[in-house]
C-alpha positions in Angstrom: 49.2 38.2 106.5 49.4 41.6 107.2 47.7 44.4 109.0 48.8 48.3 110.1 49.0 47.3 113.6 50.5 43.8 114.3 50.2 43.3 118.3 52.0 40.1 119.9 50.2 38.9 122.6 46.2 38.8 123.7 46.8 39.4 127.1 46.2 42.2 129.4 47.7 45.2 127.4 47.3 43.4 124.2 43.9 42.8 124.1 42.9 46.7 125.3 45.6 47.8 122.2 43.3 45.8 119.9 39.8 47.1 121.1 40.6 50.7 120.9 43.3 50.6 117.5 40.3 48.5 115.8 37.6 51.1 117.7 37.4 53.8 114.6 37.3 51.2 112.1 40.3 53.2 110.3 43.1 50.6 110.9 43.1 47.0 110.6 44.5 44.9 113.7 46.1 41.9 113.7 46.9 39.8 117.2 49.3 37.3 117.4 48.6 34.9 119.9 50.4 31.4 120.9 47.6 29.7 123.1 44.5 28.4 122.5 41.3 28.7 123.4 39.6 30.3 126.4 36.5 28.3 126.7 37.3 25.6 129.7 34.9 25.8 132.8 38.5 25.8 134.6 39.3 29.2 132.9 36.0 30.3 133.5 34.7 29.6 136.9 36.2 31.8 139.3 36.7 29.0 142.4 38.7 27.5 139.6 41.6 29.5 139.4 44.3 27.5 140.8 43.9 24.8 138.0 44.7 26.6 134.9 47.6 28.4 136.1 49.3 24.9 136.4 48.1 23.3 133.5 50.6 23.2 130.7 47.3 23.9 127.9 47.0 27.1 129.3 50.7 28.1 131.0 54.1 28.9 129.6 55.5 26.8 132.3 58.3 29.0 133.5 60.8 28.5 136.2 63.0 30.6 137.9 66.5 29.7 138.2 67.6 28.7 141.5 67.2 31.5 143.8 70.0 32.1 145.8 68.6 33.7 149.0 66.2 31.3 148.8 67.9 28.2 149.9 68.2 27.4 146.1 64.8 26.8 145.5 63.0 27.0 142.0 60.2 29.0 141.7 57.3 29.0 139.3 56.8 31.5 136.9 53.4 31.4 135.3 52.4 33.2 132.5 48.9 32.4 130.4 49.4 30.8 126.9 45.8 31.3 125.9 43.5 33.5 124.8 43.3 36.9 126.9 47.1 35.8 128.2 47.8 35.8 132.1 43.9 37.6 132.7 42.8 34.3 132.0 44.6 32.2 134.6 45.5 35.0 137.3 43.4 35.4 140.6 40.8 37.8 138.9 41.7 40.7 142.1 41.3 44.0 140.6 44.0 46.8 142.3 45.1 49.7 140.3 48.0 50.5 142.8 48.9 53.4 144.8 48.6 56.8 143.4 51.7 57.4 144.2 53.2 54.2 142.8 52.7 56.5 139.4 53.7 59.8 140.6 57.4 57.9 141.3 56.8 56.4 137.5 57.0 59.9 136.4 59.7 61.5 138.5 61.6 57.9 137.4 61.1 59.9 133.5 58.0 58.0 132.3 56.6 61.6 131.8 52.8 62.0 131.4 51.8 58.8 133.7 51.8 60.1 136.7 48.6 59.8 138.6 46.9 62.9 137.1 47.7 61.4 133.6 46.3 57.3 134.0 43.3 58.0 136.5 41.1 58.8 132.9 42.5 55.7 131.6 41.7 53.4 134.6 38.1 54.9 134.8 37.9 54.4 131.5 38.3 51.0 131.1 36.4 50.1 133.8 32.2 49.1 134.9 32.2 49.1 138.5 29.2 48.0 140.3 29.9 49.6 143.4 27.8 52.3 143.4 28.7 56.4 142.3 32.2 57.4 143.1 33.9 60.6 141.0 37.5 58.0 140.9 35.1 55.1 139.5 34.3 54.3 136.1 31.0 52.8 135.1 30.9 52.6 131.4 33.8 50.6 130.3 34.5 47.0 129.4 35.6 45.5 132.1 33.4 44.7 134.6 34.3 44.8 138.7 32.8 43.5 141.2 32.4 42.1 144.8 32.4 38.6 146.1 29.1 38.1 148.7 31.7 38.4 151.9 28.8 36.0 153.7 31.5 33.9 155.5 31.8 35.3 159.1 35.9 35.1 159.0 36.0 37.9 156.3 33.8 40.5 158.4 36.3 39.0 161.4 39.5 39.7 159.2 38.6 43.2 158.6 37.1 43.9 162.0 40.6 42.7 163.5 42.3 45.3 161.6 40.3 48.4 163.0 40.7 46.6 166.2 44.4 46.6 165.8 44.5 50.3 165.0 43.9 50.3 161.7 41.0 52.2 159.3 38.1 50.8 157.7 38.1 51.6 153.9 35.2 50.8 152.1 37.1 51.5 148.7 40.8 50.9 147.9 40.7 51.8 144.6 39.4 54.7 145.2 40.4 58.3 147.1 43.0 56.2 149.7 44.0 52.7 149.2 45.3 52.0 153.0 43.2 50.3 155.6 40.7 47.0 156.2 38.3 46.6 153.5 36.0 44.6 150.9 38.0 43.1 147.7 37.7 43.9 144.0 37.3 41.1 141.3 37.2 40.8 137.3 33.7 38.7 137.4 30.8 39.8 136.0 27.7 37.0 136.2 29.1 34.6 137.6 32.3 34.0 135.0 36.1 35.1 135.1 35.5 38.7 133.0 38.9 38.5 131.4 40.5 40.8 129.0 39.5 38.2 126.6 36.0 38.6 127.6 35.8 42.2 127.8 37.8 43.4 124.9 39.4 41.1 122.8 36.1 38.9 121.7 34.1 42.0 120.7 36.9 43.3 119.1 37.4 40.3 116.9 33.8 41.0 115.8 35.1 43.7 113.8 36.1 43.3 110.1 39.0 45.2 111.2 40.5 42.9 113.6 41.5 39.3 113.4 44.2 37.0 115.5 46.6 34.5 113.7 48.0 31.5 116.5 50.9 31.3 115.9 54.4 31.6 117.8 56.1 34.8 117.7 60.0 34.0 117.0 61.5 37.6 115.8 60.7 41.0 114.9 62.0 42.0 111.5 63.7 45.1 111.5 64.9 46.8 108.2 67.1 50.1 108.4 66.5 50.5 111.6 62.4 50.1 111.7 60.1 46.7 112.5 58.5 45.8 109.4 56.7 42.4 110.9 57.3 39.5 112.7 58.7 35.6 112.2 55.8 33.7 112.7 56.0 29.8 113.5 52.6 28.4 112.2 51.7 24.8 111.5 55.0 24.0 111.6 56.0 26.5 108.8 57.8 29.5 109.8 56.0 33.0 108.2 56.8 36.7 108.3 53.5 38.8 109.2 53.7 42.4 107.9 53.1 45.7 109.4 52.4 48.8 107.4 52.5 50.7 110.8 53.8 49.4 113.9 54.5 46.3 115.7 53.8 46.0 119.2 55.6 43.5 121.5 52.6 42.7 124.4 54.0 39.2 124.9 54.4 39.5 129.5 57.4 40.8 131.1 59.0 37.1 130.4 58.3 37.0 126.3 58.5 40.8 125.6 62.5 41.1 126.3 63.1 38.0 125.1 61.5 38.4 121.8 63.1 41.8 121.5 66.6 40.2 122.0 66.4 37.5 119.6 65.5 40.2 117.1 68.5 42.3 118.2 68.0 44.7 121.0 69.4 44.2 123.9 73.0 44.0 125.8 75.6 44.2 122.7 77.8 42.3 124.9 75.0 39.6 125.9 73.7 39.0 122.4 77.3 38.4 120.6 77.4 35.9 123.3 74.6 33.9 121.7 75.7 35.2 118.1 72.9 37.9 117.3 73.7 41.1 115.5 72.9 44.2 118.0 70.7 46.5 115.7 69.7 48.3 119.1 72.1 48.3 122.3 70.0 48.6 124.9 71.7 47.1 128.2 68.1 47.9 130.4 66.5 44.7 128.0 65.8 42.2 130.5 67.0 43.9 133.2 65.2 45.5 136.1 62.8 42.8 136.9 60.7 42.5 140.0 58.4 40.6 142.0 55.8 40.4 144.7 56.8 37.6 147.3 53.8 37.0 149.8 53.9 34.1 152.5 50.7 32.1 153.3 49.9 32.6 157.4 47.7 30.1 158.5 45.7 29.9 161.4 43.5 26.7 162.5 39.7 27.4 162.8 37.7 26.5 166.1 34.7 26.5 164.0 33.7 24.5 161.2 32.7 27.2 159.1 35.2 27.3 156.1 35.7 26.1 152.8 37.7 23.2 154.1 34.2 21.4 154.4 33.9 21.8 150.1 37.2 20.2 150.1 36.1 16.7 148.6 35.3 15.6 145.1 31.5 15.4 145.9 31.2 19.3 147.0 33.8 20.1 144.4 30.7 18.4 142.4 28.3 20.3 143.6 30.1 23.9 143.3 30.7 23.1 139.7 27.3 21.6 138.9 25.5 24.4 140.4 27.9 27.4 138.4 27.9 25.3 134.9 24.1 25.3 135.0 22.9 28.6 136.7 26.4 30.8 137.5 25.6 30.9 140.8 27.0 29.2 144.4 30.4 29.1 145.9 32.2 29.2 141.7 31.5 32.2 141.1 33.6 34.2 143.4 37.6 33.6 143.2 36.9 33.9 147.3 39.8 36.8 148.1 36.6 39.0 149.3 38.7 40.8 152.1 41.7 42.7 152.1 43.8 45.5 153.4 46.9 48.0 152.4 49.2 48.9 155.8 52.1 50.8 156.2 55.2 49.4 157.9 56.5 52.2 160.2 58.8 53.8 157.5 56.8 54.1 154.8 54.7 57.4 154.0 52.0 55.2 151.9 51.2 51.7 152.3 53.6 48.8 151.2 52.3 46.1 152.6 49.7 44.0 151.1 46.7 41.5 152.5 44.6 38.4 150.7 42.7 37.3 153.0 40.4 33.7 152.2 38.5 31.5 154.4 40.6 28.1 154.0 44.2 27.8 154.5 45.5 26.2 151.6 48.3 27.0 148.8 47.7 29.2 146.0 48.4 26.4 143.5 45.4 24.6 144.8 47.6 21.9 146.6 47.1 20.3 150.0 44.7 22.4 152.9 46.2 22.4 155.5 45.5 20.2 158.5 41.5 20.6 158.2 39.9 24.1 158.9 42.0 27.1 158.8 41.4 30.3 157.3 44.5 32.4 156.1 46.1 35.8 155.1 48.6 36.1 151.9 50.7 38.7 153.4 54.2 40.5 151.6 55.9 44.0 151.5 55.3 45.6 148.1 58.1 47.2 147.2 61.6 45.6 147.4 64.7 46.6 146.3 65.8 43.4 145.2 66.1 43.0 140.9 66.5 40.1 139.0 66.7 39.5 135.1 65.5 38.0 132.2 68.0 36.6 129.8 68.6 34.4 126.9 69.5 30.7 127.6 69.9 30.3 123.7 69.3 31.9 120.2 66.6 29.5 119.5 63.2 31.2 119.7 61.8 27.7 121.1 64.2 27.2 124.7 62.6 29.6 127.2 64.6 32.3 128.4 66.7 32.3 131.9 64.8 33.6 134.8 66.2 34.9 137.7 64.6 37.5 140.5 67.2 37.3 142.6 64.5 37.4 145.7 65.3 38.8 149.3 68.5 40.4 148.2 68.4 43.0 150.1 68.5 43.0 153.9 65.7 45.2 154.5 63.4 42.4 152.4 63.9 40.1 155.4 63.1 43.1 157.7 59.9 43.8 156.4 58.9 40.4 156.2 59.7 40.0 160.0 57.3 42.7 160.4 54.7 41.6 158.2 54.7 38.0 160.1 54.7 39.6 163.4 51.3 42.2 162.2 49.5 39.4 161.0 49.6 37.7 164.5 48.8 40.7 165.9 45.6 40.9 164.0 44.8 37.3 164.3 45.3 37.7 168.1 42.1 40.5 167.8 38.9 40.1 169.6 37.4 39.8 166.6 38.5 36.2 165.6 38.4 34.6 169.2 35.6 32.7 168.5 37.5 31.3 165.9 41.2 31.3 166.2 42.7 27.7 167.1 46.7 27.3 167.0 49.2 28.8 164.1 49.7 26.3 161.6 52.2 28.3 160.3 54.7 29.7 160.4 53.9 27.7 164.0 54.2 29.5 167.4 57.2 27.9 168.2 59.0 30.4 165.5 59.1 34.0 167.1 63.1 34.9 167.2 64.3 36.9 163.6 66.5 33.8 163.0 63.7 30.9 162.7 61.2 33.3 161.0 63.7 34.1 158.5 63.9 30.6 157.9 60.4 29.9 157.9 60.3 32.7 155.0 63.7 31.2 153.4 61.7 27.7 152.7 57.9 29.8 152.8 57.7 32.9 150.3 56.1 32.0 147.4 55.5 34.6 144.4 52.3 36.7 144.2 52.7 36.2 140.0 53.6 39.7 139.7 56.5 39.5 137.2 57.3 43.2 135.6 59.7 45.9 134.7 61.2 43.9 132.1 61.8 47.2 129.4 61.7 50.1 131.7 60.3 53.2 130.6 62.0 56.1 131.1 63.5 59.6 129.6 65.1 58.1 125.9 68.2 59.1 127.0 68.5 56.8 130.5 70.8 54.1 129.2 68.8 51.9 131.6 65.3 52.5 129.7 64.0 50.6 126.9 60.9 52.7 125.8 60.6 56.2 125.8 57.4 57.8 127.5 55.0 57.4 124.6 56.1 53.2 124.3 58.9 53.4 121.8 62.1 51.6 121.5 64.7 53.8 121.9 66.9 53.0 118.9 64.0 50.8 116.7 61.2 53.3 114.8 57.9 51.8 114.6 58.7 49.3 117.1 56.6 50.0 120.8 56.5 47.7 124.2 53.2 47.3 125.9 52.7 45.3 128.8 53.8 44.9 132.6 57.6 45.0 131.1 57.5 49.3 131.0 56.6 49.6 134.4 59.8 51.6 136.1 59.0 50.1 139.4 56.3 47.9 140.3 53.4 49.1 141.4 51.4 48.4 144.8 49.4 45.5 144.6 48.2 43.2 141.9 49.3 43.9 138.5 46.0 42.9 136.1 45.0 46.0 136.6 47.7 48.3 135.8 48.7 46.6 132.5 45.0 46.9 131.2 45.4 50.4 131.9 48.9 50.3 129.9 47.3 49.2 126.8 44.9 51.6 127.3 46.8 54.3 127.4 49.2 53.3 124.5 46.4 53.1 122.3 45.6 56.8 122.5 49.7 58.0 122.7 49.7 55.3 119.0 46.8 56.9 117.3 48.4 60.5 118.2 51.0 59.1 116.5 50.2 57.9 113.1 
């Protein structure tokens, strides 16, 4: 019951932290994790994705509050509850961001991650089977790879786009992330290549490292260091001790609200729920951001997409064919196409493209009126900030959740453009042999009025939930670590996850995070 470094959470971050602080065999690792296991053909099987992400096994089951520029609705908020964390139920789409996303992480006071100082770190963690590149790396754990791209709409989706006036670009995450282009993926023969998978398994295998299940209530903090953590195991409640550091890798939901419940946070918001501040920090909590995307469909002359798997037999059949050989139609998470554009004020690209050759939800639900293909489309960097905060002081009531989406007029702006581009490029030669009527938003919405209302009742989250405990210079009042992952105000006591990022970065967020833990590992072992 206790280790030099106790981590809390397995997921992205957590799981890289554990591989390389186990790697020398000098320290001894310990992860605390709340879910279960990893080994369900739902969690596994790429086509599979949009089951486990709604299935309470495998999902915190978080909800936003009701969003108040969004009509009041109540938006999910998933975050994995199993083994490898939200890598495990995410879309598996690989995107490191934009260079530049880091350089403005720096000049925010996160000194030392600009782009210059996590390129090593992303190369480093990753295999990509891509071919030779000098910004690719091909030795690491976590494999990348590309779907087969053999449905005809995905060559028409990115043909569109150069026909529209935009460039080909065979690699995003490599020298230039804007234009029309294949899709990245963490799958590697055939399964879901988690960060369960690629670090946190082999690292178990080491007499070094173990994981406890168990729910993480509290850190303990004596004198003004973290000693362990409050454990809830078997129904018993246990303190897990660290002779060096813990480090809170719990998602950009559980990290600040573990670290208020254990005192660090607003003064003024913890007295409310009757917890002693050992560490004001008013950022805890704060800061927190989103991607929004909307879903535009278009009907398909042709019946040529996936809508013709979308019966239980074929379901069948995809599942049969991938349990037995890893191979067919399961092993791709089918985002094979994308592209990175820039809205005419931008001076790098902030808007992002999924494109995938059904029109159905993300969540799996309902495709929509027969064959469609669609685009996920959303501007990728709002001003708009929400918060994380504590409903109660009992570790088991999840915390309040609120983004506070499309606050900002210029949100509603960009989405007007983003809706208008993606008819534009649906209206390309390239997908006349295809392209039916809109199913939505419908072509009966074109004033700014009824598509703002179409994106009122329409914008769903991309699951892209950071910025939780911003990093930053220690003495910005608004950070919560300090460039090297400590909390300002706590010794021995670091945050690694999606929660440090200062602003969110420009695309999905898998990959960033891995690269988080990554980096922490080395700035911790420089450390001790």
């Amino acid at each position: 019951m206790q280790a030099d470094f106790i981590i809390i959470g397995s997921g992205s971050a957590g799981a890289a932290l554990a591989y390389r602080l186990s790697e020398s065999g000098k320290y001894s690792v310990l992860v605390i994790e709340a879910g279960g296991s990893d080994i369900s053909p739902f969690i596994q099987m790429p086509a599979a994705l949009s089951y486990p992400m709604n299935m309470a096994r495998y999902d915190w089951g978080f909800k936003t509050r009701p969003e108040p520029h969004l009509g009041g609705r109540v938006l999910a908020t998933p975050r994995g509850k199993v083994i490898g964390g939200s890598s495990s139920i995410n879309g598996m789409v690989f995107v490191r961001g934009n260079a530049k996303d880091f350089n403005h992480w720096e000049a925010e006071g996160a000194v030392g991650w600009g782009y210059k100082g996590v390129l090593p770190y992303f190369k480093r963690m990753e295999n990509w089977h891509g071919g030779t590149s000098e910004w690719r790396g091909t030795s690491g754990p976590l494999h990348i790879t590309r779907g087969p791209r053999d449905n005809p709409l995905h060559q028409a989706f990115v043909q569109a786009g150069q026909q529209a006036g935009f460039p080909y670009n065979e690699d995003y995450n490599g020298a230039s992330q804007e234009g029309f282009g294949p899709m990245d993926m963490t799958v590697w023969k055939g399964r879901r290549w988690s960060t369960a998978n690629a670090y946190l398994k082999p690292a178990l295998k080491r007499k070094n490292c173990g994981i406890l299940r168990g729910f993480a209530r509290k850190i303990i903090i004596e004198e003004g260091r973290a000693t362990g953590v409050e454990v809830l195991r078997k129904g018993h409640v246990e303190v897990v001790r660290a002779n060096r550091e813990v480090i809170l890798s719990a998602s950009s939901i559980n990290s600040p609200k573990i670290l208020m419940l254990s005192g660090i946070g607003s003064g003024f918001h913890l007295a409310e729920h009757g917890i002693e501040a050992i560490a004001d920090r008013p950022g805890v909590g704060q800061n927190l951001q989103d991607h929004l995307e909307l879903y535009i469909q278009q009907e398909s002359l042709q019946p040529i997409t996936l809508f013709k798997h979308w019966n239980l037999f074929s379901k069948g059949m995809i599942g049969a064919r991938w349990l037995f050989g890893k191979s067919g139609l399961g092993t791709s998470n089918q985002f094979e196409s994308a592209a990175f554009l820039r809205s005419p004020h931008a001076r790098y690209p902030d808007i992002q493209y999924h494109f995938i050759p059904i029109a159905v939800r993300y969540d799996g639900k309902a495709a929509a009126e027969g064959h469609g293909y669609q685009a996920h489309v959303g501007p990728m960097r709002s001003g708009s900030r929400g918060e994380v905060t504590l409903a109660s002081a009992d570790p088991a009531v999840p915390p309040l959740i609120r983004f506070n989406y499309m606050s900002q007029a210029q949100d509603w702006a960009d989405f007007r453009h983003c809706i208008r581009l993606t008819r534009k490029i649906f209206a390309q030669e390239a997908f006349k042999p295809y392209a039916g009527k809109e199913i939505q938003p419908g072509a009966a919405l074109q004033s700014d009025s009824e598509l703002d209302g179409f994106i009122r009742d329409h914008a769903e989250s991309a699951f892209h939930p950071c910025g939780t405990a911003c990093m930053g210079a220690a003495d910005d009042l608004a950070a919560v670590v300090d460039p090297r992952c400590r909390v300002i105000g706590v010794e021995r006591l670091r945050v690694v996850d999606s929660s440090i990022f200062p602003r969110i970065p420009n695309g999905n967020l898998n990959a960033p995070s891995i690269m988080v833990g990554e980096k922490a590992a080395d700035l911790i072992l420089e450390d001790v």
